[in-house]
C-alpha positions as a Markdown table, in Angstrom:
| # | Residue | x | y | z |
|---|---|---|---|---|
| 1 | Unk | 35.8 | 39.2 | -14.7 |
| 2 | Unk | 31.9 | 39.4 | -14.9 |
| 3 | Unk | 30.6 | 42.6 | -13.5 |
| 4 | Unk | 26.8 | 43.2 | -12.4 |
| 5 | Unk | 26.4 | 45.6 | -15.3 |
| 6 | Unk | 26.9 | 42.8 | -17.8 |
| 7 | Unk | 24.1 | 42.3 | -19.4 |
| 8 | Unk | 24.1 | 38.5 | -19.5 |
| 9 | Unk | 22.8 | 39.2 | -15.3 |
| 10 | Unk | 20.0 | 40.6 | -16.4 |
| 11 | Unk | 18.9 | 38.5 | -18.9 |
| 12 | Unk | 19.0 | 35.3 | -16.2 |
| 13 | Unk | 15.5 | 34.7 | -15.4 |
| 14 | Unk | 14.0 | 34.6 | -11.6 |
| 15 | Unk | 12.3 | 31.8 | -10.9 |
| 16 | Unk | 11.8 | 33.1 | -7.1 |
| 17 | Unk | 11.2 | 30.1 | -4.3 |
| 18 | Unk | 9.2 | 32.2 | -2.0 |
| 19 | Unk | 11.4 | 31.9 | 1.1 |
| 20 | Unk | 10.8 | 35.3 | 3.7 |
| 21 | Unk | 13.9 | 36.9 | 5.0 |
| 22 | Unk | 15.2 | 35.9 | 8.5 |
| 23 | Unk | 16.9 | 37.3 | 11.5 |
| 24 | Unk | 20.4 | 36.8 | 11.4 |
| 25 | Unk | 21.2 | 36.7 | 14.6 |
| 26 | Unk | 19.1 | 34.0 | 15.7 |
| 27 | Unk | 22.1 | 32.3 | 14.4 |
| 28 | Unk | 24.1 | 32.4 | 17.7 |
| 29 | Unk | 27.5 | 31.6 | 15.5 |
| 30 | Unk | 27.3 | 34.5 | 13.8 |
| 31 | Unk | 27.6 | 38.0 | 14.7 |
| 32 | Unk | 25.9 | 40.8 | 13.3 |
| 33 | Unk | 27.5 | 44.3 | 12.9 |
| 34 | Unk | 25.9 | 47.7 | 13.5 |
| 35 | Unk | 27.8 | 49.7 | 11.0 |
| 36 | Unk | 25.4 | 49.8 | 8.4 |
| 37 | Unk | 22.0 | 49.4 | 10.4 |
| 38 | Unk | 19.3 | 51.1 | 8.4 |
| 39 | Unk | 16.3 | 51.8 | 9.8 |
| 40 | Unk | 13.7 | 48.7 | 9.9 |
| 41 | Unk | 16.7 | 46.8 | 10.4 |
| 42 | Unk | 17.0 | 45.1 | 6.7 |
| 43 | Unk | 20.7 | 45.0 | 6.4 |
| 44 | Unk | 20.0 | 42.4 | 9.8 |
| 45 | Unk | 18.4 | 40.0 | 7.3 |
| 46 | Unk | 18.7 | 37.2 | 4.9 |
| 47 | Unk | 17.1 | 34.3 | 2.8 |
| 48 | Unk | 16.2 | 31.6 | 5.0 |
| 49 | Unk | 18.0 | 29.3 | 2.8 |
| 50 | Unk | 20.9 | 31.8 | 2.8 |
| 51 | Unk | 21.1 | 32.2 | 6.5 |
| 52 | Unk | 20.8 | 28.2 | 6.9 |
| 53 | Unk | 24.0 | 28.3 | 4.4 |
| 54 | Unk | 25.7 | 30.9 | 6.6 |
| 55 | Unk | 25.3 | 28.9 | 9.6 |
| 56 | Unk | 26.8 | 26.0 | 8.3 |
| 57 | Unk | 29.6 | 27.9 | 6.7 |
| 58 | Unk | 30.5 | 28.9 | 10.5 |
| 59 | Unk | 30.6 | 25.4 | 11.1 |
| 60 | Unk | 33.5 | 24.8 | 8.9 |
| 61 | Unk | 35.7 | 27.7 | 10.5 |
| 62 | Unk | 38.5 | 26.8 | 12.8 |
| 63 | Unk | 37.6 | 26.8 | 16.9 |
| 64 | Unk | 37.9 | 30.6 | 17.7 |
| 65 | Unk | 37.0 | 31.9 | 14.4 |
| 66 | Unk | 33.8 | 33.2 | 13.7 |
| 67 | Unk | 31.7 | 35.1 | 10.6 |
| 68 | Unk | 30.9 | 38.8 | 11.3 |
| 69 | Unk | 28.0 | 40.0 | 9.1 |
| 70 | Unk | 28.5 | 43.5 | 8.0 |
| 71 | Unk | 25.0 | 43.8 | 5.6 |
| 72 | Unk | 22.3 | 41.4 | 4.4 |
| 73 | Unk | 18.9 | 42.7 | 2.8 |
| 74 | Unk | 19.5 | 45.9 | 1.1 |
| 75 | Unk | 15.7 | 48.3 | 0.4 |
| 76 | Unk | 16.1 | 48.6 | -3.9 |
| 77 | Unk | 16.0 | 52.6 | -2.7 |
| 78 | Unk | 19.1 | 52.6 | -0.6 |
| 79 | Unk | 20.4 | 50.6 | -3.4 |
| 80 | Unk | 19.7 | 53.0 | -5.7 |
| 81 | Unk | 20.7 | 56.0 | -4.1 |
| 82 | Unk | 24.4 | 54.4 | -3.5 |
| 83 | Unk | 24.3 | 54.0 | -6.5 |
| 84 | Unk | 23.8 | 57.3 | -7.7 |
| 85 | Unk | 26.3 | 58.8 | -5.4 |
| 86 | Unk | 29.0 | 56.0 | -6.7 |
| 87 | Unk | 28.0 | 57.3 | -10.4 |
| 88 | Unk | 28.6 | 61.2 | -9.1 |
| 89 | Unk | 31.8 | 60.5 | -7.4 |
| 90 | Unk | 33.1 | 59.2 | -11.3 |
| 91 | Unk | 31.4 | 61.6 | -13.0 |
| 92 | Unk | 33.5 | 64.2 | -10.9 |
| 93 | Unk | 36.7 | 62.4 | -11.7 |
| 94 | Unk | 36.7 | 63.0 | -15.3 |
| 95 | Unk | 34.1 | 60.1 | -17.0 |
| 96 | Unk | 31.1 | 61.2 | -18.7 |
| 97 | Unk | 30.2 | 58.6 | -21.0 |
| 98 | Unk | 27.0 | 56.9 | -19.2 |
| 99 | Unk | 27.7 | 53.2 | -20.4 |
| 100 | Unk | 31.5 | 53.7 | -19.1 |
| 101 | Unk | 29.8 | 55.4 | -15.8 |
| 102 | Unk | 27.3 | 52.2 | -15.4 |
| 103 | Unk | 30.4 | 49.9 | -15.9 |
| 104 | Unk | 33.1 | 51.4 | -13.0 |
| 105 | Unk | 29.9 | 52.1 | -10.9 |
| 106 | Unk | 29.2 | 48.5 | -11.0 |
| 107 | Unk | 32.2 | 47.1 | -10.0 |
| 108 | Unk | 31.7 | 48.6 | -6.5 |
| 109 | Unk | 27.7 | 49.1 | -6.3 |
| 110 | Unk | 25.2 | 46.9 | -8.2 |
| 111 | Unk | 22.3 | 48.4 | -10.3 |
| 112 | Unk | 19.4 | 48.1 | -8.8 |
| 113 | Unk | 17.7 | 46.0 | -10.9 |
| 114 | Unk | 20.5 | 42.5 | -10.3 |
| 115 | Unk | 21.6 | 43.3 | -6.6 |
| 116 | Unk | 21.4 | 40.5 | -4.5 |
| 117 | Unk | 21.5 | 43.0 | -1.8 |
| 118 | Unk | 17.7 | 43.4 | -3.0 |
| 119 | Unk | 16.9 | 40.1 | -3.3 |
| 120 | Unk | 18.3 | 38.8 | 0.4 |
| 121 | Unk | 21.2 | 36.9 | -1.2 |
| 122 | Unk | 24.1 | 38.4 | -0.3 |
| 123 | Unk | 26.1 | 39.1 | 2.7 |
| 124 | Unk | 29.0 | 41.7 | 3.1 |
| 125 | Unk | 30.9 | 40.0 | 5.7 |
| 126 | Unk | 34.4 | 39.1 | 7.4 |
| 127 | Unk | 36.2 | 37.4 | 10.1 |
| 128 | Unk | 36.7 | 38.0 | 13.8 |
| 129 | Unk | 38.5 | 36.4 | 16.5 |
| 130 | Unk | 37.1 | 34.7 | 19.9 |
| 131 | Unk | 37.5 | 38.4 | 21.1 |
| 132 | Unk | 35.7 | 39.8 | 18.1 |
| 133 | Unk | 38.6 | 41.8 | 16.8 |
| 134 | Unk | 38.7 | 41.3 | 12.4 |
| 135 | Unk | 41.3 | 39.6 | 10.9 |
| 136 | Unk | 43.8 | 40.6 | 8.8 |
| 137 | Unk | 42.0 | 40.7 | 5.6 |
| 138 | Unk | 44.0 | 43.0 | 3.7 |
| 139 | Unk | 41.6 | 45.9 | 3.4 |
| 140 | Unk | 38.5 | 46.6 | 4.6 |
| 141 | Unk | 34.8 | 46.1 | 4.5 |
| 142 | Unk | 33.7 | 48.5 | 1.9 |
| 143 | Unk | 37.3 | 50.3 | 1.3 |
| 144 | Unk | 36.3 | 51.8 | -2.0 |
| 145 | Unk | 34.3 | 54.4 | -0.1 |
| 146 | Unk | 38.0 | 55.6 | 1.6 |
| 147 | Unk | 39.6 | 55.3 | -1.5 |
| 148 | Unk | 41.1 | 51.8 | -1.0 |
| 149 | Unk | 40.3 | 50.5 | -4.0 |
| 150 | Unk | 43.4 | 48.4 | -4.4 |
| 151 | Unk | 42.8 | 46.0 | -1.6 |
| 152 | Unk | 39.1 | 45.6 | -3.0 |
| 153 | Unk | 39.7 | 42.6 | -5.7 |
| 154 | Unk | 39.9 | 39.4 | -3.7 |
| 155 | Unk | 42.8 | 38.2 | -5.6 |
| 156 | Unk | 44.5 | 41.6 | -5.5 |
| 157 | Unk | 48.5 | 41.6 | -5.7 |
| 158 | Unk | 50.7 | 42.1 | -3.1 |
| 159 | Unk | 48.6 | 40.8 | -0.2 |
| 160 | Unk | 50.5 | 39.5 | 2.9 |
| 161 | Unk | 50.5 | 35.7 | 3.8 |
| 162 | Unk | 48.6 | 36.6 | 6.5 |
| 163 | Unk | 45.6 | 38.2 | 4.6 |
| 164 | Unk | 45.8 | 35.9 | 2.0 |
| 165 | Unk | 45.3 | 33.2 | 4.3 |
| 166 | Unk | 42.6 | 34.9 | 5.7 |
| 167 | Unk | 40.8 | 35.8 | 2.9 |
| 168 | Unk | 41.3 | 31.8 | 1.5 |
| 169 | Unk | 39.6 | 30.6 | 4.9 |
| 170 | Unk | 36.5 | 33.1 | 4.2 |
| 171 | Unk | 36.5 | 31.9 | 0.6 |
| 172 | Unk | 36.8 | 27.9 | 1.6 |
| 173 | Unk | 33.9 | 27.7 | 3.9 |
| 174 | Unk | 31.5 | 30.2 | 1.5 |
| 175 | Unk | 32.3 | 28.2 | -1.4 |
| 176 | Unk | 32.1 | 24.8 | 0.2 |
| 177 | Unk | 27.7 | 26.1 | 1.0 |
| 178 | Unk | 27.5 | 27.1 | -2.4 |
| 179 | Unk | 28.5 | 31.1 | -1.9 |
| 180 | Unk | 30.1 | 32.8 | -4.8 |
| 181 | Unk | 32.1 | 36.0 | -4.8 |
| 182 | Unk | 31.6 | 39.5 | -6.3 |
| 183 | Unk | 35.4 | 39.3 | -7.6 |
| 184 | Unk | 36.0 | 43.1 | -7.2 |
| 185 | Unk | 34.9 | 43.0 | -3.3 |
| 186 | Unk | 36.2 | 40.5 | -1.4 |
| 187 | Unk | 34.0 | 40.8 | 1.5 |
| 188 | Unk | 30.6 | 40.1 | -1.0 |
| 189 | Unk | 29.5 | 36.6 | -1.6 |
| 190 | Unk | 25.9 | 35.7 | -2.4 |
| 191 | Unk | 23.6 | 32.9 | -3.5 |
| 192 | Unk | 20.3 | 32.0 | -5.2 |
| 193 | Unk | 20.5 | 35.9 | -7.3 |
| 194 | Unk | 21.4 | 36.5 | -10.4 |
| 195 | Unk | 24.4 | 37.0 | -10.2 |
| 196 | Unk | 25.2 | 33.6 | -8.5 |
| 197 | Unk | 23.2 | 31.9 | -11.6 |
| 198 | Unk | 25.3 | 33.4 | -14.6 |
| 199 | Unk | 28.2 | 32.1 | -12.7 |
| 200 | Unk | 27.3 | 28.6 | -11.4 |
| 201 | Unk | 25.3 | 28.1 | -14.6 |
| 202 | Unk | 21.8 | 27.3 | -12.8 |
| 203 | Unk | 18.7 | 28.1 | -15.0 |
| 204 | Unk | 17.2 | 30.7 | -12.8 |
| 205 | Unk | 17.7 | 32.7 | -10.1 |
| 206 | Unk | 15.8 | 30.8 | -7.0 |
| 207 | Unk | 15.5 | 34.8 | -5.4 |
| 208 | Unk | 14.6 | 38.0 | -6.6 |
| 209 | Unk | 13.9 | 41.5 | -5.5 |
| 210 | Unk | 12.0 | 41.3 | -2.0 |
């Protein structure tokens, strides 16, 4: 499993395409979330190119299925105060080394400088009904801050059919756009960062930090 720590992420140049972010709900497919609105409104936007993606992933889900976007666009100081806090909440169960630190902090929040949060190339997101109640995923959105960290891993054991499907059917129409997954968070998946380069084996990331 490759985590954002590892430092083959940040040695994968940006070559960055320029694309702004866009408005994810002028996507009418898709619907957006207010649990982690910010502010300005950044965790409401993507990539262009990412949003386009998105929209055609949708388009793959069954009739009566749709994406629910938790978070897109991340500010590198909210990034970096999560973080932080991650770090503390270690450092108060017993681990003081900081490379050991950097490494479990990482496999729930990105350092700042690789997050495709930053860059407006990843999406936390799930599944909803035609009534917009979440599926059975297994665990939710974000479950390491409750302590869930079990159900985190997509392929975590002892999932029930049901979630398992579930999650499959997230992971089939991400992947079939080009989306790849943060293994230890099964709701993350991302393209054009970093992150999505060291895996895919592309050259360069097509976005950085914006």
């Amino acid at each position: 499993m490759i985590l954002l720590s590892d430092p083959r992420v940040i040695e994968i140049p940006v070559a960055d395409c320029g694309e702004p972010l866009a408005e994810i709900v002028t996507v009418p497919a898709i619907t957006l979330d207010p649990r982690e609105r910010d502010e300005l409104g950044a965790y409401g936007r993507v990539r262009a190119g990412v949003l386009q993606r998105l929209g055609s992933a949708s388009d793959r889900l069954p009739t009566g299925i749709r994406l629910l976007v938790i978070e897109g666009h991340r500010s590198p100081a909210e990034q970096a105060r999560r973080f932080a806090l991650y770090e503390e909440r270690l450092r108060r169960s017993g681990i003081s080394d900081p490379a050991e630190l950097r490494r479990q902090a990482s496999a729930f929040v990105s350092p700042v400088e690789v997050a495709p949060h930053c860059a407006g190339a990843a999406v936390d997101l799930t599944l909803v009904d035609a009534d917009g109640a979440e599926l059975d995923m297994g665990g939710t959105v974000n479950g390491h801050r409750t302590g869930d960290e079990r159900w985190c891993p997509f392929d975590a054991p002892g999932l029930s059919p049901t979630a398992r499907d579930n999650r499959d059917l997230l992971a089939r129409c991400l992947r079939e756009e080009g989306f790849v997954n943060y293994p230890t968070e099964w709701w993350h998946w991302s393209y054009g960062d970093r992150y999505w380069a060291l895996v895919t084996g592309a050259p360069a990331a097509v976005y950085g930090p914006i």
